[in-house]
N, C-alpha and C positions, 0 to 999 in steps of 0.2 A: 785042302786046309786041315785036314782030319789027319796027316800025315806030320812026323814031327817037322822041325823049322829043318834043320842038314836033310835032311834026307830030300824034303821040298826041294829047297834052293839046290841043290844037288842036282836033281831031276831036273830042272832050269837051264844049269849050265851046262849039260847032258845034252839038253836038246839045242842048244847055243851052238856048240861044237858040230852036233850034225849039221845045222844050218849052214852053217862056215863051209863044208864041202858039199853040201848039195845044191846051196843056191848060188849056181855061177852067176845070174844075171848081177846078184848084189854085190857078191863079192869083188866082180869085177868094176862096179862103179864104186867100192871104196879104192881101187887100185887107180884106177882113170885119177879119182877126187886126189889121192898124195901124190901120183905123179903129178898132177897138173899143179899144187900151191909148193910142193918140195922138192919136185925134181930128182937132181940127184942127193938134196942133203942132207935125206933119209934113205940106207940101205934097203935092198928089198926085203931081209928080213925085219925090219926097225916095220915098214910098210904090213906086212904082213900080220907082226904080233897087233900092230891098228887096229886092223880091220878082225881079225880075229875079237879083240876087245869090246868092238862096234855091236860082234852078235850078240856076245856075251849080256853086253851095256842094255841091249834091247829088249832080251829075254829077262835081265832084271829086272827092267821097268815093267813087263809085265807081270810079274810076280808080286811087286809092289803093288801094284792095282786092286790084284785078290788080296792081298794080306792088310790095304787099309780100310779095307772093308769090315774089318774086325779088331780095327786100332783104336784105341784113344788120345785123347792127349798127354794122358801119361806117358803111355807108350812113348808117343816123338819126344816127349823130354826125357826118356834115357837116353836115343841112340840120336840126337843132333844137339849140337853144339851149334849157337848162335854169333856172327861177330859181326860189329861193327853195326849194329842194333840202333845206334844213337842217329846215324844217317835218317832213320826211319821216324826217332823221335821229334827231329827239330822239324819235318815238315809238322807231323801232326801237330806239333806246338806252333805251328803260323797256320791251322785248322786250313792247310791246300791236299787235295786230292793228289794220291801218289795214283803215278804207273809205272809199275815194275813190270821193266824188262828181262828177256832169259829168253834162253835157247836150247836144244837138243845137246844137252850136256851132262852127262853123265845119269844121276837119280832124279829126272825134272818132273816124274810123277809127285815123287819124295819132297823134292821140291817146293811146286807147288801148292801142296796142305800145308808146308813146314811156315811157308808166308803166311798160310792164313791163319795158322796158331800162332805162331810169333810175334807176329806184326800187327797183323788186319783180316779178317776175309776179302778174298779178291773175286772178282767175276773176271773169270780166264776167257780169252776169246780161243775157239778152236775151228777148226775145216772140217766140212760135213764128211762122215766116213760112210764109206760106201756099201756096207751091213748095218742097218737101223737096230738090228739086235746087239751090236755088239757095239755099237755106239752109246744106244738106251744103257749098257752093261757099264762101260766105261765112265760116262760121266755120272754115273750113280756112284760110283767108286771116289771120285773128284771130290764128289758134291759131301760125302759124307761127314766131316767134319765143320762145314758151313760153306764154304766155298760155292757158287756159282758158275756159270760156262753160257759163255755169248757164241752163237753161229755167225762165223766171218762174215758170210755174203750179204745180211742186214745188222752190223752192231754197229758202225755209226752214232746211229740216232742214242744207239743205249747208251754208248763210251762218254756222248758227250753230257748227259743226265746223270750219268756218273760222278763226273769232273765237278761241273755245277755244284753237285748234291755233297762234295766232300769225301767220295765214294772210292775205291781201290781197285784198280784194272787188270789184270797180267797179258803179258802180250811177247806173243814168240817172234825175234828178229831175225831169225834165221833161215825162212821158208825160201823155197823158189817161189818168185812170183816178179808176174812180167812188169814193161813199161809203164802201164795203165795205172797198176796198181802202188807203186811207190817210188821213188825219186833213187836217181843213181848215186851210188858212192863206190869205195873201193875196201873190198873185204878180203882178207887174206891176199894182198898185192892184186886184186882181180875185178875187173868193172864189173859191178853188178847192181841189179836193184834192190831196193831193200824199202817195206813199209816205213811210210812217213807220220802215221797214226800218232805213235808218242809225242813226238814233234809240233807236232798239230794241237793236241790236247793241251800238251803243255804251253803252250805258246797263245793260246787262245784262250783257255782258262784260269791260269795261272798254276795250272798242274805241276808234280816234279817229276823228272823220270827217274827214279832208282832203278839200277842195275843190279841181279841177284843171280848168284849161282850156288849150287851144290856139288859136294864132291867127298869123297872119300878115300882113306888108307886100305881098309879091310874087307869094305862091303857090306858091314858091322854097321860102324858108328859114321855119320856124317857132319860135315859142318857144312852151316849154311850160311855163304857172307852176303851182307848188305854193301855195294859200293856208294860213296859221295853222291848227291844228284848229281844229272850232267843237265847244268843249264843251258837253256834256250837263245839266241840272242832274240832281243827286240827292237829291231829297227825298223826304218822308213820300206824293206824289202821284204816282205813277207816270205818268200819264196826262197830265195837266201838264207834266211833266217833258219828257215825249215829243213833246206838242206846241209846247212850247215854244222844242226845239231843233231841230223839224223846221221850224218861221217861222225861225228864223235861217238855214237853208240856202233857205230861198226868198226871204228878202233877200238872202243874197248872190248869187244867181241873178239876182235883177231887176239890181240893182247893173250886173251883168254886161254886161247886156244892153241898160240901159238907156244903159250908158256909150258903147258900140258895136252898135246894135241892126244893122246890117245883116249879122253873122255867123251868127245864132240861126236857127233854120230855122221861118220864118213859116208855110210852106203844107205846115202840120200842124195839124188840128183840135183845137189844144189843150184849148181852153175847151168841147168839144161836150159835156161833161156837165151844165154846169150852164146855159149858155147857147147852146143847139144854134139857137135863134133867130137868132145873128148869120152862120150860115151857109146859113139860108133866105132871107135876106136877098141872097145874093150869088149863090147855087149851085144 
């Protein structure tokens, strides 16, 4: 941090590029991940610059970590731009607990503070990492500007004292995770499972889910949209209900993605639950 910002972020994307040729295991499951949702109708260089992107994408996100450690909120109101704001105001104006959804998308560190300046503070839920030192490190970074951080394998109980209480969630819809743990829908034309949590919260508490992403031209400056809630149905089938609205948040996911795929973070084993095949193929 004692070094200026280019020359930093420089050094970042420095080590991005070596990553890129030295980690075949990864770079071959972003190649496995585009051939398997695009086929052919992305060339293998289109595929390539991807996944190149992907390191790049990763090593900014950690750069961001250090450098909001020393941010304020002045700071994020020069470099993001906020839209579609209003989504966020009419729940608080019917006093219901928002959950914001998002994914491995582009600056989701950036991201995430940018919610809880703009918006609300949220309590992020995240997967235990498996260095407690670099874990302790990381959500101390999160937490600095007010934000909170729930560990998956007991938030439950917290999500829904949350809801109850009026309170603001964030929650990543894009992990792998098996049967058990969330209900099947179809993500990027592909069966997969995907957490039901939002779904749940909303539907039982009168929660909304907003959708939020980040993104950027330069690497500079970002905007960070708020999309419409995606309502819940409420009918006589709970379960339906639940599945229901948890396919609409993984269309709007693919939409996402599909509209700019090269921000989403390909070399992550999405699909290794149901099709661990297409990474024995690469890896």
């Amino acid at each position: 941090m004692i070094l200026p910002k280019k020359i930093r972020k420089g050094f970042f994307i420095f080590l991005a590029k070596v990553a890129y040729y030295l980690s075949f295991r990864y770079r071959n499951v972003g190649f496995a991940n585009l051939d398997f949702i695009f086929g052919d109708k992305l060339t293998q260089k289109e595929k390539k610059e991807i996944i190149k992107y992907s390191f790049k994408n990763l090593l900014l996100n950690f750069l961001h970590l250090m450098e909001i450690r020393h941010m304020n909120k002045e700071n994020f109101a020069k470099k993001i731009t906020v839209k579609n704001i209003e989504a966020v105001e009419k729940v608080h104006e019917q006093k219901r607990a928002a959950v914001y959804i998002t994914s491995h998308y582009c600056s989701w560190e950036l991201g995430g503070i940018a919610v809880g300046i703009f918006a609300e503070p949220i309590a992020a839920v995240y997967k235990k990492m498996k260095n407690p030192n670099y874990q302790k490190w990381v959500l101390e970074s999160r937490s600095n500007l007010g934000n909170t951080s729930l560990e998956k394998s007991s938030v439950i109980k917290s999500l829904i004292k949350l809801a109850k209480n009026g309170k603001a969630s964030g929650i990543l819809i894009d992990t792998a995770i098996s049967s058990r743990e969330g209900v099947e829908v179809e993500f990027l034309g592909k069966k997969v499972h995907q957490t039901a949590t939002p779904s749940y919260l909303a539907r039982k508490f009168n929660a909304a889910i907003i959708p939020v992403i980040i993104k950027t031209e330069d690497e500079e400056n970002y905007t960070l949209t708020f999309f419409d809630e995606i309502e819940v149905p409420k009918t006589d089938n709970e379960k339906e209900d639940i599945q229901k609205a948890t396919q609409l948040q993984a269309d709007w996911l693919t939409k996402v993605i599909i509209d700019d795929p090269k921000f989403w973070f390909w070399i992550h084993r999405r699909f290794k639950n149901r099709y661990q095949y297409i990474y024995k193929k690469k890896t």
